[in-house]
C-alpha positions in Angstrom: 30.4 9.1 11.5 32.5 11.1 9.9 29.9 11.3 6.7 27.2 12.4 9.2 29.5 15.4 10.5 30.0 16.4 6.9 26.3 16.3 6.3 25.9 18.4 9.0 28.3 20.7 8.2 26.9 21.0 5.0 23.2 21.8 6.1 24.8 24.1 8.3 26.7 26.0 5.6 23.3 26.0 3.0 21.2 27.4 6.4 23.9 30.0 7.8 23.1 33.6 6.5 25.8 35.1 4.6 27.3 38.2 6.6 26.1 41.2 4.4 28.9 43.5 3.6 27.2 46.5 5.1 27.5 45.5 8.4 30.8 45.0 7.8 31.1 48.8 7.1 29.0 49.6 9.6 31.4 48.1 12.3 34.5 50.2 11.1 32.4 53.5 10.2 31.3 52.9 13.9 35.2 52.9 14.5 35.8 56.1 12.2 32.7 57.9 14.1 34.1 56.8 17.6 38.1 58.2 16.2 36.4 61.2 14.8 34.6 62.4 18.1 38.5 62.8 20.1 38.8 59.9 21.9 42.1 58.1 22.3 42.9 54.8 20.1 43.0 52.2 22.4 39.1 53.6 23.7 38.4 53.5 20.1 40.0 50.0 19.0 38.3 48.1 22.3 34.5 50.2 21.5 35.1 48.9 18.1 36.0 45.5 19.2 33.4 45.4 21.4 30.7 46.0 18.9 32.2 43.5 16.9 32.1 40.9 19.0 28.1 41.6 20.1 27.7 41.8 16.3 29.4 37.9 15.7 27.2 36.8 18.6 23.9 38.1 17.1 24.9 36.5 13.9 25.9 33.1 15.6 22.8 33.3 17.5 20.9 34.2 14.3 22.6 31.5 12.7 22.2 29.0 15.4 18.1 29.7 15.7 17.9 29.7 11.9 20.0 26.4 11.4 17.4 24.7 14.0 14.6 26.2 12.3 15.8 24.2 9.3 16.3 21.4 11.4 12.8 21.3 12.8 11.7 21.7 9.4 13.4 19.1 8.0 11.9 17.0 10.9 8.5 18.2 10.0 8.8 17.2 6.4 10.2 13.5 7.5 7.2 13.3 10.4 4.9 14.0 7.4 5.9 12.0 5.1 6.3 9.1 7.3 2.2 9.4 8.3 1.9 9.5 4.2 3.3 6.5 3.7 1.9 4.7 6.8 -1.4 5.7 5.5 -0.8 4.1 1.8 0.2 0.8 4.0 -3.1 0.9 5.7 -5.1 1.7 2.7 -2.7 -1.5 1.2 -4.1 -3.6 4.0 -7.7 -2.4 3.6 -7.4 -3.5 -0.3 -5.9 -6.6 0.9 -8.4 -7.4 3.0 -11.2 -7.3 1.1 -9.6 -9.1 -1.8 -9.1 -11.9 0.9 -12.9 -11.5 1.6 -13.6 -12.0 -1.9 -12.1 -14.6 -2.4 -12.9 -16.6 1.3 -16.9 -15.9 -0.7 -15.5 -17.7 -4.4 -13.9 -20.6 -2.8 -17.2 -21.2 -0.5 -19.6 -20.8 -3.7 -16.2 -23.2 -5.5 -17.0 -25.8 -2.6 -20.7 -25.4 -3.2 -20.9 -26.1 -6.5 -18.4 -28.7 -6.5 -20.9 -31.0 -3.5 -24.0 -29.9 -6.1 -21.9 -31.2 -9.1 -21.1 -34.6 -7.0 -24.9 -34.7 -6.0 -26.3 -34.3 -9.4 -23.5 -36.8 -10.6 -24.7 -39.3 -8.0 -28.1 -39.0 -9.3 -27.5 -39.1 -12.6 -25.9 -42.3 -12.2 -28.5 -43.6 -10.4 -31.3 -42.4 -12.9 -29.3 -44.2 -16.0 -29.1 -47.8 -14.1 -33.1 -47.0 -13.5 -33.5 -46.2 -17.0 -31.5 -49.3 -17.9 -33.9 -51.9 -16.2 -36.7 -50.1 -16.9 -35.7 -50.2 -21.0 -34.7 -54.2 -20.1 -38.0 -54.5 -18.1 -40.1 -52.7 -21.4 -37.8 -55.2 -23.7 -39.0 -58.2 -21.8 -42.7 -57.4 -21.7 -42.6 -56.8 -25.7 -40.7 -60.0 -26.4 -43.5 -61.8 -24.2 -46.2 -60.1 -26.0 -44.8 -61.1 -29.7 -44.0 -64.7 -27.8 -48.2 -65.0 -27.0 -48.8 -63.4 -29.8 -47.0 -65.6 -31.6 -48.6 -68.5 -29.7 -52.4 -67.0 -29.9 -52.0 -67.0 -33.5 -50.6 -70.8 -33.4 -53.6 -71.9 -31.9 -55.7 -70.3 -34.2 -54.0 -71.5 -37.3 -54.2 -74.8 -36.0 -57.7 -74.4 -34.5 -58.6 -73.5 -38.7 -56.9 -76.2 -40.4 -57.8 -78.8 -37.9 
């Protein structure tokens, strides 16, 4: 608490004009000018002390309007930068949501890629058994041909020499 007060003070103090020395003068010349036309002292002193205490009251008031100029301001400045930065958090969230998007479409094409991998895995499996009994099948059929080959030319070895 005490550190806000001296804050306050201390924006009061920068903000508060500083009391030009010619009005200063021009409170006791009014004094000299009031002496100097015949009237008595104590007419003089109050007249002067009257004018000095409208003149403290203009300046407080001066003072007071310029000090919540400053404040308002300040306020201003705070309000402004506050929309600044809530407007780099919404751009932040725009950015982050269509990285999200992004990458929501990678991992779908990931997923699709990864069922066409397992597919064509699957058939490629299937395709080598295939090949397999098809290059057992083809082995078989040329082992029977040599085997009647073999036989065929038997017969006609032995149909010649017998």
């Amino acid at each position: 608490y005490k550190a806000a007060q001296k804050v306050a003070a201390e924006r009061e103090a920068q903000y508060l004009p500083k009391v030009p020395p010619a009005v200063a003068a021009g409170a006791s010349s009014a004094a000299a000018a009031a002496a100097a036309s015949g009237g008595s002292e104590a007419d003089i002193e109050s007249q002067a002390l009257l004018q000095e205490q409208v003149q403290q009251e203009s300046r407080a008031m001066e003072n007071t309007i310029s000090f919540q100029e400053a404040l308002i301001e300040e306020r201003d400045m705070g309000i402004a930068e506050i929309q600044r930065q809530i407007g780099e958090v919404n751009e932040m969230f725009q950015d982050l949501a269509v990285l999200i998007n992004d990458q929501g479409q990678q991992l779908i094409t990931v997923d699709q890629q990864i069922a066409t991998t397992a597919e064509r895995t699957h058939e490629g499996q299937r395709q080598l058994v295939q090949a397999e009994r098809s290059q057992r099948s083809v082995r078989n059929k040329c082992l029977m041909l040599w085997l009647l080959a073999g036989v065929v030319l038997a017969v006609v070895l032995i149909g010649l020499f017998a």
